[in-house]
C-alpha positions, 0 to 999 in steps of 0.5 A: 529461440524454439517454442512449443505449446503445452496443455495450453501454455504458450513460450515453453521453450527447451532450455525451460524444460530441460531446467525443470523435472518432468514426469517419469512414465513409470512414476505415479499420475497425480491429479494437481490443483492450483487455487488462487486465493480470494484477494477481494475486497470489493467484488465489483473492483479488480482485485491485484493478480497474481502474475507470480502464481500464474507463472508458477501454474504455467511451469508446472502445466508446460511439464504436461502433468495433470493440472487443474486451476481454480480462482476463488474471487467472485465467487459467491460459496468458495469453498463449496466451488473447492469441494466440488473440484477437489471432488469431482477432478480427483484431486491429490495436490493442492497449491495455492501462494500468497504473501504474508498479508495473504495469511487467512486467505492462504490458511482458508485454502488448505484447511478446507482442502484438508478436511474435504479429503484429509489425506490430500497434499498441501503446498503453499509458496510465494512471500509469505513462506519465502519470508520466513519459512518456520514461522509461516509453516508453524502457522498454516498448521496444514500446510505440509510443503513449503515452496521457498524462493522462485516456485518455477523449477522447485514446484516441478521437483517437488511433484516429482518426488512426490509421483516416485514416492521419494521424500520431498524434504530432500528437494531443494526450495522446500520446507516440510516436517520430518522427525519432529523439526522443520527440514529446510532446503532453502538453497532453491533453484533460481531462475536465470534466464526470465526469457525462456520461461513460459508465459504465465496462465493468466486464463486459467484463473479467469483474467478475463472477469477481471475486465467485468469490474472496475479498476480501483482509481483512487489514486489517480492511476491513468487520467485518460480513461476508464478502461478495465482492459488492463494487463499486469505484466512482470518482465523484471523480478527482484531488485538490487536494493536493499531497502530496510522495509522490503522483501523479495520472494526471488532474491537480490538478483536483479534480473529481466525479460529482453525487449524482444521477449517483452514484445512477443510477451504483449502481442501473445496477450492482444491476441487473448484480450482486448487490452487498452492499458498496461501495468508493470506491476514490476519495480525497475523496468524503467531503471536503465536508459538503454534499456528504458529507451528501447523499451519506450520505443516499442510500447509506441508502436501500440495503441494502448497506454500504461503506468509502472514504477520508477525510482527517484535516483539519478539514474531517472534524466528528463529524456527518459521521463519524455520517451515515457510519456509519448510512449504513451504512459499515463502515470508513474509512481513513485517511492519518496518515502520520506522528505528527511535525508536521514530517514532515507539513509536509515532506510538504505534507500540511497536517494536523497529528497534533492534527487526525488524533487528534481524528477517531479520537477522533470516531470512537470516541465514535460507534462508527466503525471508522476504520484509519489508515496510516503510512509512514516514509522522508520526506527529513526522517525522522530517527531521532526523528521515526521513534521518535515515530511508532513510540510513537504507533503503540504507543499507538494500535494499534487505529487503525492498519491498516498501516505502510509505507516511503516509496515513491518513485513517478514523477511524485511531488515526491520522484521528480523530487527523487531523479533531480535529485539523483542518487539515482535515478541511472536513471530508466529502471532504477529503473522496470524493478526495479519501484521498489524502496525508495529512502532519501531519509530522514536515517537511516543505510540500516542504520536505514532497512533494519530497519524492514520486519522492525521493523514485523513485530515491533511490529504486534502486535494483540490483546493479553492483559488483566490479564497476568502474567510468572512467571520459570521455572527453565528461563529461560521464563516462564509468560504468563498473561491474559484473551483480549480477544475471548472474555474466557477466562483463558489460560495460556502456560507456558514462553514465551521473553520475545521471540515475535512469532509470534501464538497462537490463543486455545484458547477462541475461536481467535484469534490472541493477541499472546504477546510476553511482554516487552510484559507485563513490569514494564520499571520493574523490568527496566531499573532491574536492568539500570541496576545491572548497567551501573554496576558493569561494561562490558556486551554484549547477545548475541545482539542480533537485528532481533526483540528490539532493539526491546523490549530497548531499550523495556524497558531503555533503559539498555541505549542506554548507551556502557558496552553493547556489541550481539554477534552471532556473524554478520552480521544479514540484512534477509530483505527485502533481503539487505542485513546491518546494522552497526548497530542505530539508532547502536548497532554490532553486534559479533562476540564478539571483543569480549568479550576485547578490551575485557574485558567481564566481564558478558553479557545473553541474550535469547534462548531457553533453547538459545542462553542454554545455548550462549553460556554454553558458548562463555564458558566455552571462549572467555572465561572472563573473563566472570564472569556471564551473565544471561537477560532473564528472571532481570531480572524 
């Protein structure tokens, strides 16, 4: 395929420019700027770029109109970079894109566009107008177009109409306001073919201060090294799936870049970039064997590694997952979603949980690093179906690299369920508020709320080999095991039973899960506890969003009716500022009820100093109350 360079872009072919609108000599010469939004959150990690926008920026470069680019992350006064920009190189058009979660950072852009030059023109593209374009529009307030669906050729149509002066709303993929409604041309011009695209102008936006910063490693995305020379790369868009909780900017239409394309793609960025491991920031590149197989071929012959995405069907076979990892591939991830064959059925996300075990049990036989997610929320969530992801989690907390509530993002099956139903009461609010957590589940909102701090107290990795729990006099206990990376004998005296804040190895200084009630003999705890409940009525106090979860694991006989949860205050969810009345069915209490139902027994699981005060209060207030038992005497 014939190829050419323009304004500095690279793989712009015939075919690609004979799809698009080029500039008419007689038209007018507009001045265009793209504006990346600023996406970080720590300016001293990498931040998730755009591939999509760049591609956009290179389509419209590669027509050899008069385009400049500038990207607003690291930057210490953004706007005033974007004043002396739109100032400086006269500029006419300003576009910038991002997804619906992008809001502020989108709206920040053409606000100030607007008012360093009111009568400049703004666009906005990408998911966040693709998803549900009057809504986005609506809130953007000074948006003038929309660009809808895949920005390559509408981008380039749009601008032409504007440089003859014809009315941009008859552009098809565009959305703007005429005659006091929305004109919507959402029959957009789809990309075929990603093989005769240009290459996206990753330069244009700075990639290479992308390398100054570190990439963020929480979940463990390579294990072989620390490199920040990493390269996004998309060489497939969209997905054939239609998942209740996803969204596609560019349609159903699965489609992908050749393998050949691919490796002109990777030897055109190891000629910019000193590159040492690569992203596939795309979803099925590694769905089909031949093509996974070919594929894995080619990324062998480099020496650099990379981790992508997979799905947890039968399409994924233990050969495939091996070419993977001599390829060089360090990690996949990939979307479990939920251990309940029923919540992935409601999802439509036409895998069952057998399937997803039998890949990571792949993945363990070759030695493949392969994370999972898990999200919680789907309208048939129930307590149960939560409960049996919770426990497989626990079972599998090697493979599972993160956990999430639902999100409700435009565009999805559950977006146009929640508005149609009135749970999203506004749609343009909602998307102003930043899309924030929405129950569609059949859990109370008290179960629902709990989880984010739940996560926080279940995800506990690297746990102890070989622990022992020795009650101490002072309600402590003495932890005790073997560290799971240096295999070093540690002790952890006078530990409280909850502690869900990680300590370092004094060896080897990783972090230790010292969450002593994960190590306890529960047998022996809830048969302690069952002895106490026959004989009396029974309050756990104080009952709190960290220790709920591992008194009711441990003793599940404190789910009996004849137990009572006590809190003297209202519980807060520190995400929310939302308060719990229950706790998963059970109501939390004030300890007012102690008299009024004549509870003669309390249990403690807390530390030494609340055990001491609630022992005092007793006394002061209810001296009814005959015994109080800490969690650690039930040992």
């Amino acid at each position: 395929m014939e190829t050419t360079t323009i304004n500095g872009i690279e793989n712009v072919t015939l075919e690609f420019l004979s799809m698009i609108k080029l500039p008419e000599a007689n038209g007018n010469s507009l001045n265009y700027l793209m504006v990346m939004p600023v996406l970080t959150i720590d300016n001293n990690i990498q931040y998730y770029f755009k591939i999509g926008f760049a591609s956009v920026c290179a389509a419209l470069k590669a027509s050899g109109r008069n385009v400049f680019t500038t990207n607003l992350n690291y930057k210490l006064e953004p706007l005033k970079l974007l004043n002396h920009v739109i100032m400086t190189k006269k500029i006419d058009v300003v576009l910038t894109s991002g997804f619906s979660l992008d809001f502020h950072a989108v709206k920040m852009i053409i606000d100030a566009a607007k008012e360093i030059k009111p009568d400049i023109i703004t666009v906005v593209g990408g998911g966040i107008i693709s998803a549900d374009p009057v809504t986005a529009m609506t809130a953007l307030e000074n948006a003038d177009y929309g660009v809808i669906g895949e920005g390559e050729i509408s981008v380039n149509s749009l601008a032409y109409a504007l440089e003859i002066k014809k009315d941009a709303a008859d552009v098809d993929g565009v959305i703007c306001f005429r005659d006091g409604e929305w004109s919507i041309r959402d029959n957009w011009p789809m990309v075929h073919d990603l093989n005769v695209l240009p290459f996206p102008d990753y330069e244009g936006f700075e990639y290479s201060r992308l390398f100054e910063k570190k990439y963020d490693n929480n979940n463990g995305v390579w294990n072989w090294t620390q490199s920040s020379y990493i390269a996004y790369i998309m060489p497939s868009r969209s997905c054939p799936f239609n998942c209740t909780f996803c969204f596609h900017t560019c349609g159903s239409r699965y489609k992908r870049m050749k393998v050949e394309t691919i490796k002109k793609y990777i030897d055109w960025l190891l000629s910019f970039y000193p590159i040492e491991l690569v992203h596939f920031a795309d979803e099925l590149s590694f769905s089909d064997r031949q093509h996974t197989m070919e594929l894995c071929r080619l990324l062998k012959s480099y020496n650099f590694g990379w981790f992508g995405s997979i799905r947890g069907d039968g399409s994924i076979t233990k050969e495939m997952l091996a070419a993977m990892k001599e390829s060089g591939c360090s990690t996949l991830y990939l979307g479990i979603e939920s251990a309940d064959n029923n919540i992935l059925k409601s999802m439509r996300k036409r895998t069952t949980i057998e399937q997803i075990e039998k890949v990571f049990d792949y993945s363990v036989e070759i030695g493949l690093d392969l994370k999972g997610y898990l999200i919680f929320g789907d309208p048939e969530e129930t307590t149960e179906t939560f409960w049996r992801s919770i426990n497989w989690m626990q079972l599998h907390k090697a493979s599972v690299a993160n956990i999430f509530l639902l999100r409700v993002f435009p565009g999805s099956q559950i977006y146009k369920d929640a508005c149609e139903k009135g749970i999203i009461r506004d749609p343009v609010q909602f998307l102003k508020d930043g899309c924030p957590p929405v129950n569609l589940s059949k859990m109370t909102d008290d179960e629902y709320n709990i989880f984010p701090v739940l996560y926080r107290t279940l995800h506990l990795d690297n746990k102890l080999e070989d622990a022992e729990v020795n009650p101490l006099p002072d309600y402590t206990v003495n932890l005790a095991g073997r560290c799971p990376c240096c295999k070093c004998i540690v002790s952890y005296p006078h530990e409280s039973m909850f502690n869900i804040s990680p300590r370092q190895c004094p060896v080897c200084c990783r972090p230790l899960n010292i969450n002593a009630i994960e190590y306890c003999d529960l047998g022996k705890m809830n048969k302690n506890a069952e002895n106490l409940i026959n004989a009396t009525k029974v309050a756990v106090w104080a009952i709190n969003i960290s220790n709920f979860y591992w008194l009711t694991k441990s003793m599940p006989a404190l789910k009996s009716d004849n137990v009572y949860f006590i809190n003297k205050n209202k519980i807060k969810i520190p995400d929310n500022g939302e308060y719990v009345k229950t706790f998963f069915g059970k109501e939390v209490f004030t300890p007012d009820i102690i008299q009024s139902i004549d509870i003669d027994t309390i249990i403690v699981p807390n530390n030494q100093w609340v055990f001491y005060e609630i022992k005092e209060q007793c006394a002061d207030e209810y001296p009814r109350v005959k015994r109080i038992v800490h969690t650690s005497e039930m040992l």
